[in-house]
PLY file of the C-alpha trace (Angstrom):
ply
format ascii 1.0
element vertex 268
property float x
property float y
property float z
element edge 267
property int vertex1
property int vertex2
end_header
109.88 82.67 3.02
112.74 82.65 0.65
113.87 85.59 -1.33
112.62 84.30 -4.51
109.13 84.06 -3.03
109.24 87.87 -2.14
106.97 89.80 -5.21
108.04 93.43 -4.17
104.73 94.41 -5.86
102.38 93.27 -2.97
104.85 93.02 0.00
103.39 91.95 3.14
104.02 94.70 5.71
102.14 92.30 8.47
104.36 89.48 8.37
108.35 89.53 9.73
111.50 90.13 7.60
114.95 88.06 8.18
117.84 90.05 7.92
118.37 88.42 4.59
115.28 88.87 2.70
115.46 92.63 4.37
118.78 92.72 2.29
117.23 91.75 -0.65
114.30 94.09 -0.53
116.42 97.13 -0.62
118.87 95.70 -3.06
116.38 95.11 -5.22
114.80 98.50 -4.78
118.50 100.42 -6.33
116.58 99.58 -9.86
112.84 99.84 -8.73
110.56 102.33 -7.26
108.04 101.29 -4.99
104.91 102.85 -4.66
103.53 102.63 -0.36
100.56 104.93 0.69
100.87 107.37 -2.57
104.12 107.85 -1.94
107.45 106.68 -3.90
110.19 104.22 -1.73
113.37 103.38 -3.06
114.28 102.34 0.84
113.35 100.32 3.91
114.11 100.63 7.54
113.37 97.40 9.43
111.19 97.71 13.23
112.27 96.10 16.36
109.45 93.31 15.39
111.44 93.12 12.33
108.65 94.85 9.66
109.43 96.66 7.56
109.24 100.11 7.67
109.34 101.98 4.12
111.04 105.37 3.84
109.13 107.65 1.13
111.94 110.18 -1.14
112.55 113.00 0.42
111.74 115.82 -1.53
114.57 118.50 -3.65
115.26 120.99 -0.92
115.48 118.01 1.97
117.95 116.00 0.10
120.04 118.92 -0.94
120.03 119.93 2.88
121.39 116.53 3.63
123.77 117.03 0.74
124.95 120.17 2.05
125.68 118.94 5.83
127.54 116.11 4.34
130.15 118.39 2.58
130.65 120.63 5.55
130.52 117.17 7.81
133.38 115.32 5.49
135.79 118.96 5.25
135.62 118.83 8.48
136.22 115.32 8.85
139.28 115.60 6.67
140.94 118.99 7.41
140.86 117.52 11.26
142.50 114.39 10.46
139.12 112.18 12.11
139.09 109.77 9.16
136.13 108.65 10.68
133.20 107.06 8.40
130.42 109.57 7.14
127.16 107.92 5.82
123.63 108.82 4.14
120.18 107.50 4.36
121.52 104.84 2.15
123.75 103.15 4.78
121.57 101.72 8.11
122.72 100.81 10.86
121.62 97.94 13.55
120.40 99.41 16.77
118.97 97.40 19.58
115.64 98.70 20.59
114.49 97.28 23.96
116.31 94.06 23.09
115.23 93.89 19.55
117.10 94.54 16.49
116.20 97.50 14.46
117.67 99.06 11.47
117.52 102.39 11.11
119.70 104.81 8.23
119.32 108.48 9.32
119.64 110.77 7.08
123.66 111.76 8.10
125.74 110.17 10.20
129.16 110.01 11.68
131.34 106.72 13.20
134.71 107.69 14.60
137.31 105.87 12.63
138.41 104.35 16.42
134.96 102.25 16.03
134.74 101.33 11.89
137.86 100.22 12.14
137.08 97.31 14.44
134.31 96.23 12.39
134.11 92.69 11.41
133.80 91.75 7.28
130.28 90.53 8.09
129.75 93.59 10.25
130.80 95.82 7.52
129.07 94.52 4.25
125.88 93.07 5.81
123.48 93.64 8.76
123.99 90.18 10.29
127.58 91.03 12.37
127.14 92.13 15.90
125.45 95.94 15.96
127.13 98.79 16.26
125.78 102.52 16.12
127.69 105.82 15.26
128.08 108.62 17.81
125.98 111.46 15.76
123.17 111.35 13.38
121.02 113.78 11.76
117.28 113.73 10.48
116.11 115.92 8.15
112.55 117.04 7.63
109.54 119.30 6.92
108.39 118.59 10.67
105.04 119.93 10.23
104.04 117.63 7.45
101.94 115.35 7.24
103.64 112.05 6.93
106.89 113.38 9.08
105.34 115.26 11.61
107.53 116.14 14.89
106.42 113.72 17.02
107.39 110.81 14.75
110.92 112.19 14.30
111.07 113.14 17.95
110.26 109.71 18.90
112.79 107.85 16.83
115.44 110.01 18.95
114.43 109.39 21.91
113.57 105.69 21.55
115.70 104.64 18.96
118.72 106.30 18.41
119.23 107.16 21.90
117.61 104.09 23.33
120.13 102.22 25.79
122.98 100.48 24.58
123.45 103.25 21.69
126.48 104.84 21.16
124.49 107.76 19.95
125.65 111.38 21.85
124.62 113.96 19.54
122.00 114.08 17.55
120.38 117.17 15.12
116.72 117.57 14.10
117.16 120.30 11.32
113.88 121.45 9.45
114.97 123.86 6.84
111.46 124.30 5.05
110.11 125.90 8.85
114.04 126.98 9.90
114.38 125.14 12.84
116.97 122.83 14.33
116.60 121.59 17.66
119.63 119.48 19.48
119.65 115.51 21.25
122.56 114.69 23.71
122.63 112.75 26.67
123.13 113.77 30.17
125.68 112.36 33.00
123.41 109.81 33.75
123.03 108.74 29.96
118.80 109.77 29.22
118.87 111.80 25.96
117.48 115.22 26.69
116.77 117.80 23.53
116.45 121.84 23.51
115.65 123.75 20.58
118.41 125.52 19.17
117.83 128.88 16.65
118.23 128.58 12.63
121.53 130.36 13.27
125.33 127.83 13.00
125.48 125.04 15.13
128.57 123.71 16.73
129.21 119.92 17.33
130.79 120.52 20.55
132.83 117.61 22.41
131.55 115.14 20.25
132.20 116.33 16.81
135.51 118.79 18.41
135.87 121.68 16.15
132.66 120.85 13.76
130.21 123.72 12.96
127.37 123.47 10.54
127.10 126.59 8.86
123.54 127.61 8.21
123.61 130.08 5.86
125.02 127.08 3.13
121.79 125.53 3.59
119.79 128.45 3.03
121.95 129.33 -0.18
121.74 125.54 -1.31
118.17 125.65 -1.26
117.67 129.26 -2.23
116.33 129.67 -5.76
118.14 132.91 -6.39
121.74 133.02 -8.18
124.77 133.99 -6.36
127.12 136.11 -7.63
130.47 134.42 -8.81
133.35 136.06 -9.55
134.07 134.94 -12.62
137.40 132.65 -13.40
139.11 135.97 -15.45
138.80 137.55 -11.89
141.40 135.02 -10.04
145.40 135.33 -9.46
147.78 132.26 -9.83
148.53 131.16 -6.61
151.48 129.62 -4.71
151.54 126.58 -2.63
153.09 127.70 0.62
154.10 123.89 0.94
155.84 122.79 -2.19
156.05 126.18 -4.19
153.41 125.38 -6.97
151.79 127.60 -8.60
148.30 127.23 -9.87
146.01 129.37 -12.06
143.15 129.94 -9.48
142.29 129.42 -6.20
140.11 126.24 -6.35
142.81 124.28 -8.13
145.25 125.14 -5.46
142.78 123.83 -2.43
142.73 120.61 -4.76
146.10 120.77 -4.69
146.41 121.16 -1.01
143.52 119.18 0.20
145.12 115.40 -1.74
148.91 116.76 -1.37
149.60 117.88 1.97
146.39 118.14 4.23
144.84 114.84 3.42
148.61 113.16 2.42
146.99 110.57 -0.25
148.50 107.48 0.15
150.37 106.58 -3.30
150.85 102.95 -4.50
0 1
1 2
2 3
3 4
4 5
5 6
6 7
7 8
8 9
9 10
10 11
11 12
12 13
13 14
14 15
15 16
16 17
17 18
18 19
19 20
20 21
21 22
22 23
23 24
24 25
25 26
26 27
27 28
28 29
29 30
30 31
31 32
32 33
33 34
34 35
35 36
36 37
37 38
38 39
39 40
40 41
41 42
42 43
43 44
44 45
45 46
46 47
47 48
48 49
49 50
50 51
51 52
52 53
53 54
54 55
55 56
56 57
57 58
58 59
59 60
60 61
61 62
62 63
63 64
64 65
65 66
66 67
67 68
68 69
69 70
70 71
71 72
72 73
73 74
74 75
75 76
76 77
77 78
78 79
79 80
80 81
81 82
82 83
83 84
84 85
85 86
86 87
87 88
88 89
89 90
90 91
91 92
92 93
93 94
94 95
95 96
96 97
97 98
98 99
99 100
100 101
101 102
102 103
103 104
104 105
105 106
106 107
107 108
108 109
109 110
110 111
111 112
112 113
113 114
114 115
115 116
116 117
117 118
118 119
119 120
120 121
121 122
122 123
123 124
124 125
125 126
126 127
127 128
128 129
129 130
130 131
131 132
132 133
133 134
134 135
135 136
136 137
137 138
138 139
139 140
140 141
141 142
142 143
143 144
144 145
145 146
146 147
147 148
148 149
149 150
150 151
151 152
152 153
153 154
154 155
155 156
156 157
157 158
158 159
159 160
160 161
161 162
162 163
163 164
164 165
165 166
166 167
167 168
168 169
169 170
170 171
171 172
172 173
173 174
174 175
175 176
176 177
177 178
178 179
179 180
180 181
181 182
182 183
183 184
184 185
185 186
186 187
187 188
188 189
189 190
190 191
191 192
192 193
193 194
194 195
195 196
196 197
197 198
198 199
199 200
200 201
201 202
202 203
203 204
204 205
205 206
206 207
207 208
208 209
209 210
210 211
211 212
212 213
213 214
214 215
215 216
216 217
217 218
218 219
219 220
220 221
221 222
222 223
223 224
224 225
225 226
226 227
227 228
228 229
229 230
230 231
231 232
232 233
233 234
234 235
235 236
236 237
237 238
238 239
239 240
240 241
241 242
242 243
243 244
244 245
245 246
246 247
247 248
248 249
249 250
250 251
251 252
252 253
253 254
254 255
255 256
256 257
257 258
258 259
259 260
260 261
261 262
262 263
263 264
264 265
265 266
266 267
């Protein structure tokens, strides 16, 4: 079928998907909502028997969790020099499931720059390059729901990310609605293996070297009550240690810092 055949009103979820009309679906969907089951889509995965596989909006507090791991992922990611390639549930990637090609976006991910930085053109702007797979990824969910019960999510760890061939090592089950994470690595002889880990700051140990989510900025993202601020009255000028600056308050300085001297912005 071509892509101008495809009515996204009445898509057949029996029938297979090329790569390229599974392109199209979720380009099209940037400027349409779907409605599948009751529930709104805005997003696709595609199965190993290349279906596709639609991914309802997650609700305020999930995607502001997501949001949340994402800043403390990329300060990391910068104040360590990694420069590696942080993605959302917008950006899949192809796995290989059991032979088969599957995309799958989780919710966060991480690619060491090492890796994106071999990537093909066609590798990096479509799904039709050779597949690659980060090295950590992150699902987050109300895992006593209905529609993404822990079983489901468990199961698309353990067969999917982690399947054979992945270059999945770390991966983070985090349900902040019931305030539980649990953890997926792999063992020396490469099966994934997962333990539950308390709602207390998790470390991303040889894989992500020097990375810990803090836990309590999820609970304040999500938290309905106001923290206290100092107000802006309240802050000192401060001096760059590096260049002698001086700035009004204490978030324009770690601007300052961050583009000048920690992250060294390259200049044209």
């Amino acid at each position: 079928m071509s892509k101008a055949k495809i009515d996204l009103a009445n898509l057949d979820f029996n029938r297979t998907y090329s790569f390229e009309e599974f392109e199209f679906v979720n380009e099209q969907l940037k400027t349409r909502t779907l409605e599948v089951n009751g529930q709104p889509v805005n997003l696709f995965d595609l199965d190993a028997n290349r279906k596709l596989v639609p991914m309802p909006q997650a609700t305020h507090c999930m995607e502001v969790t997501v949001a949340t791991i994402v800043g403390e992922l990329y300060n990391w990611n910068v104040q360590t020099r990694q420069n590696g390639d942080i993605k959302t549930a917008q950006g899949g990637f192809d796995f290989s499931v059991g032979g088969q090609r599957t995309i799958r976006a989780p919710d966060v991910s991480f690619t060491p720059k090492a890796v994106s930085s071999q990537l093909t053109e066609l590798q990096r702007w479509s799904f039709q390059g050779r597949p690659f797979t980060p090295t950590f990824v992150v699902e987050v969910g109300d895992t006593e729901s209905s529609t993404s019960t822990f079983g489901k999510l468990d199961d698309k760890f353990k067969r999917e990310y982690f399947a054979v061939g992945t270059s999945v090592q770390l991966g983070w089950l985090i349900d902040p609605k019931n305030s539980r994470i649990w953890v997926y690595k792999r063992n020396q002889h490469g099966n994934v293996f997962r333990h539950e880990h308390a709602w207390d700051d998790v470390n991303g140990g040889n894989i992500l070297l020097g990375f810990k989510l803090k836990v309590w900025k999820i609970e304040e993202a999500i938290s309905q009550a106001s923290p206290e601020l100092p107000s802006l009255e309240s802050d000192e000028p401060v001096n760059c240690p590096k260049c002698g600056m001086t700035f009004p308050d204490n978030y324009t300085f770690m601007n300052h810092y961050e583009d000048e001297h920690a992250r060294q912005q390259r200049r044209a």
